[in-house]
Gaussian input, Z-matrix of N, CA and C with variables (Angstrom, degrees):
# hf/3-21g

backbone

0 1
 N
 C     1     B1
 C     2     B2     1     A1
 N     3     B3     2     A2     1     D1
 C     4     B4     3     A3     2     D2
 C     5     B5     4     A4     3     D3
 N     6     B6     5     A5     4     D4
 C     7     B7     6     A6     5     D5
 C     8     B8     7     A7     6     D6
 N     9     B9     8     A8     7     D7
 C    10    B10     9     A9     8     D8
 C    11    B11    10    A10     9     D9
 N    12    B12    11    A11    10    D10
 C    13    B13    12    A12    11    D11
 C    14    B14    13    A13    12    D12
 N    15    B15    14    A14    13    D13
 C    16    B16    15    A15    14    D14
 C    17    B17    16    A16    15    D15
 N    18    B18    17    A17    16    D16
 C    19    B19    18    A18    17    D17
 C    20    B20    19    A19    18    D18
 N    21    B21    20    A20    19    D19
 C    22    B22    21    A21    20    D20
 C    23    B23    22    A22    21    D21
 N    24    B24    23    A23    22    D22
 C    25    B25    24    A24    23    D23
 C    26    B26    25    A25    24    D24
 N    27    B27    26    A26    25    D25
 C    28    B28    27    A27    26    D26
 C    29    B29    28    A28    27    D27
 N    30    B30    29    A29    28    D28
 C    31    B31    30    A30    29    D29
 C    32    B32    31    A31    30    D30
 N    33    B33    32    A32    31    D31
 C    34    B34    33    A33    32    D32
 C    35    B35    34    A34    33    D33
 N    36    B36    35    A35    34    D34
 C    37    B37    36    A36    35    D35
 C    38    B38    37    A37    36    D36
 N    39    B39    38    A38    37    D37
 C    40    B40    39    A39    38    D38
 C    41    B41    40    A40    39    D39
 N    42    B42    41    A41    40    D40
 C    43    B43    42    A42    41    D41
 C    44    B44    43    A43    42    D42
 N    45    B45    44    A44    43    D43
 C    46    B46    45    A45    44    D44
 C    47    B47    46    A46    45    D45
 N    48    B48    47    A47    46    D46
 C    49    B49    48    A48    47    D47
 C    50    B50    49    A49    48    D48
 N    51    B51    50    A50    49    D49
 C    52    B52    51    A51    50    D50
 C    53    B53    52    A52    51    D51
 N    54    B54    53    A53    52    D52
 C    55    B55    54    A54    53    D53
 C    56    B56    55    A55    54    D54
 N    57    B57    56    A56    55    D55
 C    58    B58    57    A57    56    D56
 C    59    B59    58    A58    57    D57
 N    60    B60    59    A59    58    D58
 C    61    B61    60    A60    59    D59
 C    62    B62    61    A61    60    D60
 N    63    B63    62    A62    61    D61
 C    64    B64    63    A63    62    D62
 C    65    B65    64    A64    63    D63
 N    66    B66    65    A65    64    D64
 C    67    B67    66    A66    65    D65
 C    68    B68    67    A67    66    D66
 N    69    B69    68    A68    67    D67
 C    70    B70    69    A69    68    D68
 C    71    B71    70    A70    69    D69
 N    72    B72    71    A71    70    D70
 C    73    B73    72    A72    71    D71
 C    74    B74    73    A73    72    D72
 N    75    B75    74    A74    73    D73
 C    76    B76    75    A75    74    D74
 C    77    B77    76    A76    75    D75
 N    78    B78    77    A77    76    D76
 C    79    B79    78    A78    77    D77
 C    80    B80    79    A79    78    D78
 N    81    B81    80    A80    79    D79
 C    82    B82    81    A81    80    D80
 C    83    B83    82    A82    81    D81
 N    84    B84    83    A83    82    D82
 C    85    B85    84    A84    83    D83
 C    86    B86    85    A85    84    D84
 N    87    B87    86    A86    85    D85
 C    88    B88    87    A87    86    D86
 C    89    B89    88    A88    87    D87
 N    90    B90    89    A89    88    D88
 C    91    B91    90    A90    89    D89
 C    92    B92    91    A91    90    D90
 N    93    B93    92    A92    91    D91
 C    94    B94    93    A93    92    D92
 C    95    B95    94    A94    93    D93
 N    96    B96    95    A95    94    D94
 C    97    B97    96    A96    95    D95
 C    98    B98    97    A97    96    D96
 N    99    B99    98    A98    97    D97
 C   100   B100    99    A99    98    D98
 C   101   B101   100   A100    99    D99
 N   102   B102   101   A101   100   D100
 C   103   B103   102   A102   101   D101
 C   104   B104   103   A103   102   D102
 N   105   B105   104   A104   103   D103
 C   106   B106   105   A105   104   D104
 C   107   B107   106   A106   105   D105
 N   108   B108   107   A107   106   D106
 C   109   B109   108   A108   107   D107
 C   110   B110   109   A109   108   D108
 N   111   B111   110   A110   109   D109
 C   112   B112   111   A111   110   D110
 C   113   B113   112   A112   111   D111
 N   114   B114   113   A113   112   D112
 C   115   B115   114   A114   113   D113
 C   116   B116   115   A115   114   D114
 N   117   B117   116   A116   115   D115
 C   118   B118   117   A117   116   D116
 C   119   B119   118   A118   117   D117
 N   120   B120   119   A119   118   D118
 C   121   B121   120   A120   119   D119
 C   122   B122   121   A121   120   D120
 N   123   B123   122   A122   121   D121
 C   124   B124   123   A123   122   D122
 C   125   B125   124   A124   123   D123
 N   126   B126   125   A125   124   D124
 C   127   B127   126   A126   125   D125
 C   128   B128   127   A127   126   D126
 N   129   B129   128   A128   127   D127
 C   130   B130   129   A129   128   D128
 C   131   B131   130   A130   129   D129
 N   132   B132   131   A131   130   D130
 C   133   B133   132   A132   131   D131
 C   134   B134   133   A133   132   D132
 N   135   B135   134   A134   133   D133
 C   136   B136   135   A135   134   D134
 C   137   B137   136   A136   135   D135
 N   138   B138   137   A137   136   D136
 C   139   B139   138   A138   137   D137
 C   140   B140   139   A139   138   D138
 N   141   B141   140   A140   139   D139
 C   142   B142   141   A141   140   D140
 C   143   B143   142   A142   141   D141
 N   144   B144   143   A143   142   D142
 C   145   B145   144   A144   143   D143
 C   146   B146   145   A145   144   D144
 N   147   B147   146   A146   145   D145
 C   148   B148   147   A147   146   D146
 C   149   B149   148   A148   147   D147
 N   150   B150   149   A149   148   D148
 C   151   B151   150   A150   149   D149
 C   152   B152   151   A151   150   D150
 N   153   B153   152   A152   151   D151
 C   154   B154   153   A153   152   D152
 C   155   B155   154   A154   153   D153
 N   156   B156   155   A155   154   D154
 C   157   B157   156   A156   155   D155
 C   158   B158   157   A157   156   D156
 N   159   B159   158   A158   157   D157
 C   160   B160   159   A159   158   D158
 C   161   B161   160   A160   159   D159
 N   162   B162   161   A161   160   D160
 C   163   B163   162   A162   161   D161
 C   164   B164   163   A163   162   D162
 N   165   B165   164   A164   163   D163
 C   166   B166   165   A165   164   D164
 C   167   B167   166   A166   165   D165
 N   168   B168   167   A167   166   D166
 C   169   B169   168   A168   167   D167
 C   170   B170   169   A169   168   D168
 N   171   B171   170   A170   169   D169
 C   172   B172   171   A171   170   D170
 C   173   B173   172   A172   171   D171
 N   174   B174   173   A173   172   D172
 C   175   B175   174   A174   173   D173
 C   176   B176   175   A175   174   D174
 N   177   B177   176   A176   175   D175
 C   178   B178   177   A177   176   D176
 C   179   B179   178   A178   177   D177
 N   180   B180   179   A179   178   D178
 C   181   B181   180   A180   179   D179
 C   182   B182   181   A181   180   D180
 N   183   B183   182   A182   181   D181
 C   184   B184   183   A183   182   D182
 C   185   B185   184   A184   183   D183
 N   186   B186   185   A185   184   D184
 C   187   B187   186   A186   185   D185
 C   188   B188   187   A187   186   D186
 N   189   B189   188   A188   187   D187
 C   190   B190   189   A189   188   D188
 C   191   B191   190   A190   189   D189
 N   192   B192   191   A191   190   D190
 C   193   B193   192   A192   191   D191
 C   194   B194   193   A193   192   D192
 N   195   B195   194   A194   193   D193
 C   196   B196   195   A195   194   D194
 C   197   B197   196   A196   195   D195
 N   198   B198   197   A197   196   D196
 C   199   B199   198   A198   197   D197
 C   200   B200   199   A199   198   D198
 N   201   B201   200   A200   199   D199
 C   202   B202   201   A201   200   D200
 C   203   B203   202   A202   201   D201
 N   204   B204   203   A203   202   D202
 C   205   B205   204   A204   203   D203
 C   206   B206   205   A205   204   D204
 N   207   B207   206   A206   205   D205
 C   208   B208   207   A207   206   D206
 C   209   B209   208   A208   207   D207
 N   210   B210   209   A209   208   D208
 C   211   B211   210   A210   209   D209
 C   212   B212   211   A211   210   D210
 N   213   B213   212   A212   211   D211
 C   214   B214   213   A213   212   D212
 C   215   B215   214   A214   213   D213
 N   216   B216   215   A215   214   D214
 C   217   B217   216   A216   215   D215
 C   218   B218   217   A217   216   D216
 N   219   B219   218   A218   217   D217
 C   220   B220   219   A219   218   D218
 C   221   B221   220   A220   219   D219
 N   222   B222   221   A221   220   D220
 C   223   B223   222   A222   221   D221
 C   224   B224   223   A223   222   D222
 N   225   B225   224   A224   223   D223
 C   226   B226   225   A225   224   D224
 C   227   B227   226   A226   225   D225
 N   228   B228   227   A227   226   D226
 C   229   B229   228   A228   227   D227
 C   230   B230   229   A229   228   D228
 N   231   B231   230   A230   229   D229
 C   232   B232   231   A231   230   D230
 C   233   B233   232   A232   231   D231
 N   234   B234   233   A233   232   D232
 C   235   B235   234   A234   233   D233
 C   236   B236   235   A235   234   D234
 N   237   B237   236   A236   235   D235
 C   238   B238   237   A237   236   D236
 C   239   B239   238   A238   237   D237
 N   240   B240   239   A239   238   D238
 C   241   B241   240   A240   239   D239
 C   242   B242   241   A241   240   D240
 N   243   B243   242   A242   241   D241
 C   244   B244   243   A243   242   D242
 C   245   B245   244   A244   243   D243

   B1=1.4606
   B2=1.5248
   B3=0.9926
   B4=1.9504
   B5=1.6548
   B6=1.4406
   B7=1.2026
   B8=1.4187
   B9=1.7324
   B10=0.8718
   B11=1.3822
   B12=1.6434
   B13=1.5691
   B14=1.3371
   B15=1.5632
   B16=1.7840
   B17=2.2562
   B18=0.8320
   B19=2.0832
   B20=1.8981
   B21=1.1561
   B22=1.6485
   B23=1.0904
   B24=1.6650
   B25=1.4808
   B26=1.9304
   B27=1.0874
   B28=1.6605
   B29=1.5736
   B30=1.3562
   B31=1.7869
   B32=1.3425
   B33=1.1967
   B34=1.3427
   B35=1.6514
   B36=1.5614
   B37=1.5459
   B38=1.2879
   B39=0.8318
   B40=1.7989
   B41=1.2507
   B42=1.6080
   B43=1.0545
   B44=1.6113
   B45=1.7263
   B46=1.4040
   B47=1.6585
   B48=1.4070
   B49=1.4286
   B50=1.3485
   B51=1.5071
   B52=1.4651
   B53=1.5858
   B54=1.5400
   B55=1.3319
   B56=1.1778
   B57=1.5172
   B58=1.0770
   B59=1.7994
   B60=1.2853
   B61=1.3244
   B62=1.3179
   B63=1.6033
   B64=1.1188
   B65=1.3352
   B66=1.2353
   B67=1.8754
   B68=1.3791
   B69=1.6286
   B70=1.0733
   B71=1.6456
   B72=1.3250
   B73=0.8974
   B74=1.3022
   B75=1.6929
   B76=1.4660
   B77=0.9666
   B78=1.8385
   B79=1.3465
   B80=1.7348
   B81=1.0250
   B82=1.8649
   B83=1.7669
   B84=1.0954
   B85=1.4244
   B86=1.5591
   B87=1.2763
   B88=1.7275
   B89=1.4220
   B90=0.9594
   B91=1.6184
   B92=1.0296
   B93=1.3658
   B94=1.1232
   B95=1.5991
   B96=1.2797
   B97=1.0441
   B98=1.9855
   B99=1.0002
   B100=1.7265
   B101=1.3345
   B102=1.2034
   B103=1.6113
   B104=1.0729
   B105=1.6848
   B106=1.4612
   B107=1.6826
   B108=1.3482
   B109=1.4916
   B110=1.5447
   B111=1.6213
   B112=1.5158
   B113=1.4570
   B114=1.8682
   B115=1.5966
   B116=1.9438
   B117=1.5668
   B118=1.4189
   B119=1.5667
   B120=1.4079
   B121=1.3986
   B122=1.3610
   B123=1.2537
   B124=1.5538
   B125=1.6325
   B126=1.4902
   B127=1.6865
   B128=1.6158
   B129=1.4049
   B130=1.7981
   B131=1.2555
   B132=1.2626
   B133=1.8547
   B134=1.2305
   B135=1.5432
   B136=1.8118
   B137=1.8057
   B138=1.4312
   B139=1.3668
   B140=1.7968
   B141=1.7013
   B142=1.2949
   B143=1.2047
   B144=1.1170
   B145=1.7453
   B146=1.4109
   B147=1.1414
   B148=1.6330
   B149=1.2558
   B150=1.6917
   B151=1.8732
   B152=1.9303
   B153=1.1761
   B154=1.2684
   B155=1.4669
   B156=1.7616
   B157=1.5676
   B158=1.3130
   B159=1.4823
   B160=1.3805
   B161=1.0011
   B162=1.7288
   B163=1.6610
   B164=1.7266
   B165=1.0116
   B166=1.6748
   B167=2.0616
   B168=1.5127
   B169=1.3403
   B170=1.7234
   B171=1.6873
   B172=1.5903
   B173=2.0082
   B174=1.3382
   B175=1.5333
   B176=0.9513
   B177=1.4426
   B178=1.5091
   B179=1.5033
   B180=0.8060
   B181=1.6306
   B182=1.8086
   B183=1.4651
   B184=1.6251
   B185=1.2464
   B186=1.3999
   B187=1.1054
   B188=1.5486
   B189=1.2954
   B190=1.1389
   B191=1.9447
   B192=1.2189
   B193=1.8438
   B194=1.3643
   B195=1.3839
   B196=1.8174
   B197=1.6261
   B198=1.4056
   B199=1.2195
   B200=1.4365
   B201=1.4509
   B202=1.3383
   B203=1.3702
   B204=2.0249
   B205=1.9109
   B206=1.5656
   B207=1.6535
   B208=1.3557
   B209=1.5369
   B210=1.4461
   B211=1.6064
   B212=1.5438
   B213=1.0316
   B214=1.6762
   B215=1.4466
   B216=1.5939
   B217=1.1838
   B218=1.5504
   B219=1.3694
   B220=1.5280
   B221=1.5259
   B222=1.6632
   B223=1.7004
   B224=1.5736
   B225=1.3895
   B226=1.4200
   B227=1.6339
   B228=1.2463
   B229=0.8807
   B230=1.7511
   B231=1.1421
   B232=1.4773
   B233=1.5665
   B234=1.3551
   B235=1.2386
   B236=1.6588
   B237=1.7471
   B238=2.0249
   B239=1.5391
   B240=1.0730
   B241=1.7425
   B242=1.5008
   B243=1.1866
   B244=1.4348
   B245=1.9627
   A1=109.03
   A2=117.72
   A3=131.90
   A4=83.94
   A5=117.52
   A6=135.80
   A7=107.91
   A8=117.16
   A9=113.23
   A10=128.47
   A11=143.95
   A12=117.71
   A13=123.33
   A14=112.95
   A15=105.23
   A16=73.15
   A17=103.30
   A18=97.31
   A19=92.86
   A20=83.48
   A21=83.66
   A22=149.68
   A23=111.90
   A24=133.35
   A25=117.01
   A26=88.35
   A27=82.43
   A28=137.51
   A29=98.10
   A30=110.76
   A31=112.74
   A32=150.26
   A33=148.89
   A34=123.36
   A35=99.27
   A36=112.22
   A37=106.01
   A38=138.98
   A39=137.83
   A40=111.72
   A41=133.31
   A42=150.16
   A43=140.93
   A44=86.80
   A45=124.26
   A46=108.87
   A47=132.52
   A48=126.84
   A49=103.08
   A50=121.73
   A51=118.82
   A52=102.39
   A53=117.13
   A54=108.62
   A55=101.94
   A56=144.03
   A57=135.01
   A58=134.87
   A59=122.88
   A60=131.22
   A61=85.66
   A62=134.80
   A63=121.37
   A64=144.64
   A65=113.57
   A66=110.14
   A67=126.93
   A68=135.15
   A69=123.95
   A70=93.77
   A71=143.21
   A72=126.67
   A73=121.44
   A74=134.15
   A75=123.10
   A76=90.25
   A77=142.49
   A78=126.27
   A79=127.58
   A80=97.90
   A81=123.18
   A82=102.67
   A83=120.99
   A84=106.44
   A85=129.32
   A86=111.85
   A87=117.23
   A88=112.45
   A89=123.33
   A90=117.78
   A91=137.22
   A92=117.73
   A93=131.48
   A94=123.97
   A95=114.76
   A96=118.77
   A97=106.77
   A98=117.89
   A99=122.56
   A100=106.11
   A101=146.82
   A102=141.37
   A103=88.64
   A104=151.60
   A105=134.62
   A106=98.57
   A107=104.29
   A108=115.85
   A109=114.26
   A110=109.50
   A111=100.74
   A112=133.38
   A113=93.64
   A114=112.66
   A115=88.55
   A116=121.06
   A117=118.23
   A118=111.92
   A119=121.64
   A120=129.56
   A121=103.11
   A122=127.13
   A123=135.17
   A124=96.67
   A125=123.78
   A126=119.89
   A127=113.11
   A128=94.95
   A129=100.83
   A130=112.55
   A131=96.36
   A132=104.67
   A133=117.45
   A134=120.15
   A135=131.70
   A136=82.22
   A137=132.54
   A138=96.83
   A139=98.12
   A140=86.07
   A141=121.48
   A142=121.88
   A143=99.29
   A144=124.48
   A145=117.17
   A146=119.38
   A147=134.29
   A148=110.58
   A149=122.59
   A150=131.45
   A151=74.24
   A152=114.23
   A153=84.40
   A154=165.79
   A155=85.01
   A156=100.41
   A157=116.27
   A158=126.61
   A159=140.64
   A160=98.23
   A161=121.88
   A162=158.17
   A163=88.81
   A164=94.71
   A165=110.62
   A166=113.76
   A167=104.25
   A168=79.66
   A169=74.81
   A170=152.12
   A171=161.37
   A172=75.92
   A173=120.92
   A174=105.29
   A175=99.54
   A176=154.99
   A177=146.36
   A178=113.55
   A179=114.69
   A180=131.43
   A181=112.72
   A182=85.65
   A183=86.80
   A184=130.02
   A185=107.99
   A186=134.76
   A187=119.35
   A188=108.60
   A189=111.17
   A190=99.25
   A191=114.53
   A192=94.33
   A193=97.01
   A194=99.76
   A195=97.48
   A196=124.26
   A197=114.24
   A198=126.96
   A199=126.05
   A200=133.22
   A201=144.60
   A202=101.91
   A203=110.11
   A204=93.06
   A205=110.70
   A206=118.01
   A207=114.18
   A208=111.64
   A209=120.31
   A210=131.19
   A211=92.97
   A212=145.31
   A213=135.61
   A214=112.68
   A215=103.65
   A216=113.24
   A217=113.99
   A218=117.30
   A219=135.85
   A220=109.66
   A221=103.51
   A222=100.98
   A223=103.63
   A224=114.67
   A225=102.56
   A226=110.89
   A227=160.09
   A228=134.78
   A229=134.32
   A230=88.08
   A231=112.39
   A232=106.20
   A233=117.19
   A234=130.42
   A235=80.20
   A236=109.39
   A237=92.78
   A238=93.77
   A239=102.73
   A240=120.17
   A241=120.68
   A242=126.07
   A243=124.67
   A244=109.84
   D1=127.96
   D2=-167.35
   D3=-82.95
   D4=151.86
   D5=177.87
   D6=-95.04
   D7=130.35
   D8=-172.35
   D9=-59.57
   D10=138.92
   D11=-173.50
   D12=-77.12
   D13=-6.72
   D14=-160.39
   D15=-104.48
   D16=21.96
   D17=171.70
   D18=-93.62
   D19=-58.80
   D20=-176.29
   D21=-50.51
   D22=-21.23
   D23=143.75
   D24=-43.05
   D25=-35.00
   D26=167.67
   D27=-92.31
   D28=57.76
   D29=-176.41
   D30=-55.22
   D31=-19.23
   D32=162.17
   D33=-56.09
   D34=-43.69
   D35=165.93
   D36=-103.62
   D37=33.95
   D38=177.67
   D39=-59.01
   D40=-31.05
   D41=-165.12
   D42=-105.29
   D43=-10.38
   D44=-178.51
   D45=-72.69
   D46=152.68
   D47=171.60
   D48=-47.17
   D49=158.26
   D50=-173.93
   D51=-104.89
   D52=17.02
   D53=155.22
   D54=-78.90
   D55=-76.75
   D56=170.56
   D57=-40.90
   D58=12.82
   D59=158.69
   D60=-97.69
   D61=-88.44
   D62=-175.57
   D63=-28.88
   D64=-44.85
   D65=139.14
   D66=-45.90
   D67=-29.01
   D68=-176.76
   D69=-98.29
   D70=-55.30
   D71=158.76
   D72=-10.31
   D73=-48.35
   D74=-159.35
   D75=-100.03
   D76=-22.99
   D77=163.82
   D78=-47.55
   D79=-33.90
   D80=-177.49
   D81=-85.12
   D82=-50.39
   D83=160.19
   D84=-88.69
   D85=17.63
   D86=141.56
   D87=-106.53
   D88=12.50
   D89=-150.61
   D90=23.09
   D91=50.97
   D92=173.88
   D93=-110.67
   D94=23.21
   D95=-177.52
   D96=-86.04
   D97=-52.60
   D98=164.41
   D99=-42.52
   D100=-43.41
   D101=-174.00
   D102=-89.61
   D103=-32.16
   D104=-174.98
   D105=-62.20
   D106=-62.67
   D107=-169.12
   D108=-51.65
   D109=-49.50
   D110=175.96
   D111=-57.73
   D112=-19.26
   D113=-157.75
   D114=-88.40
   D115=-33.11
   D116=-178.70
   D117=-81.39
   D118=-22.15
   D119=-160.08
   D120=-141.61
   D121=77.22
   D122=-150.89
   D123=-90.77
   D124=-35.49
   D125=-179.50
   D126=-115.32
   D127=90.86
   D128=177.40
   D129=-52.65
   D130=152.50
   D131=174.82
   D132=-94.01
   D133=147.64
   D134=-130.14
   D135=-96.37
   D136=21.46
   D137=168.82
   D138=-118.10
   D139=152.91
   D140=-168.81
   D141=-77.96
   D142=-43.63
   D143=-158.15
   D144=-149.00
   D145=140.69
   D146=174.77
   D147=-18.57
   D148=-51.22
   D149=-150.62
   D150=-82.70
   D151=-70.86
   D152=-173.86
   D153=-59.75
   D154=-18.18
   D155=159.08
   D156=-53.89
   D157=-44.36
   D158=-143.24
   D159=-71.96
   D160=-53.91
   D161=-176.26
   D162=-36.06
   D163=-80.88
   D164=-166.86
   D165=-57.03
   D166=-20.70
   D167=-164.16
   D168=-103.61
   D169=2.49
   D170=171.09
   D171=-63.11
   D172=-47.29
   D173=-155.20
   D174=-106.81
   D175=15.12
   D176=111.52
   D177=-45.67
   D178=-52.44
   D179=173.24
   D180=-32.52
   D181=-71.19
   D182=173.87
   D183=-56.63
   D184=-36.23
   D185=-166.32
   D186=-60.34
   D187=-49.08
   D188=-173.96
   D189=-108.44
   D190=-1.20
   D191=178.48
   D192=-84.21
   D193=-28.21
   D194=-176.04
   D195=-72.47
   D196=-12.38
   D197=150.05
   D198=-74.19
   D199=-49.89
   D200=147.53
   D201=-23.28
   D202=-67.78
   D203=-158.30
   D204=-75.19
   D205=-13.22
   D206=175.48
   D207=-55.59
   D208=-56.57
   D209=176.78
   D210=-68.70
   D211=31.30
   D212=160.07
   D213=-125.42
   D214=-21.85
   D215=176.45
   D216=-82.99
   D217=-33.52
   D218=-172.88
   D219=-77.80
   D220=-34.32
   D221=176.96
   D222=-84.28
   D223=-35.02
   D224=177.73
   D225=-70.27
   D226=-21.87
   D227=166.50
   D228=-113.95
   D229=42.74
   D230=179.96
   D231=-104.23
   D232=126.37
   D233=-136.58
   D234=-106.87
   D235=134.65
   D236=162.07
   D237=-125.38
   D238=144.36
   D239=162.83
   D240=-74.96
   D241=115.19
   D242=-178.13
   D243=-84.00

């Protein structure tokens, strides 16, 4: 079976079950995929551009390994008596 060509435009989900490409596929050829999305995800998020995505997910990042290695640091040197 030859792969359909308008499937293949969607390299982001390429990998997804192809019921769900095929559902987004028929959203995109009704155009209804932008009113699906706005209607599931009603308050977009304020970044614009790449530097700022990056920005924000560099300060999740820190954020929480540096909490992780504090509690990794505290279990590793906490002494138990048998």
């Amino acid at each position: 079976m030859l792969p359909n060509p308008n499937l293949t435009k969607l390299k982001y989900i390429s990998n997804y079950p192809g019921s769900i490409i095929e559902s987004v596929q028929h959203l995109i050829d009704t155009k209804k995929l932008t009113a699906y999305l706005k209607n599931k995800y009603p308050h977009p998020h304020h970044f614009n551009n790449d530097k700022l995505l990056r920005e924000y997910v560099l300060e999740l990042k820190a954020q929480f390994l540096k909490s992780l290695n504090r509690s990794v640091r505290l279990n590793t040197t906490t002494n138990y008596m048998l």
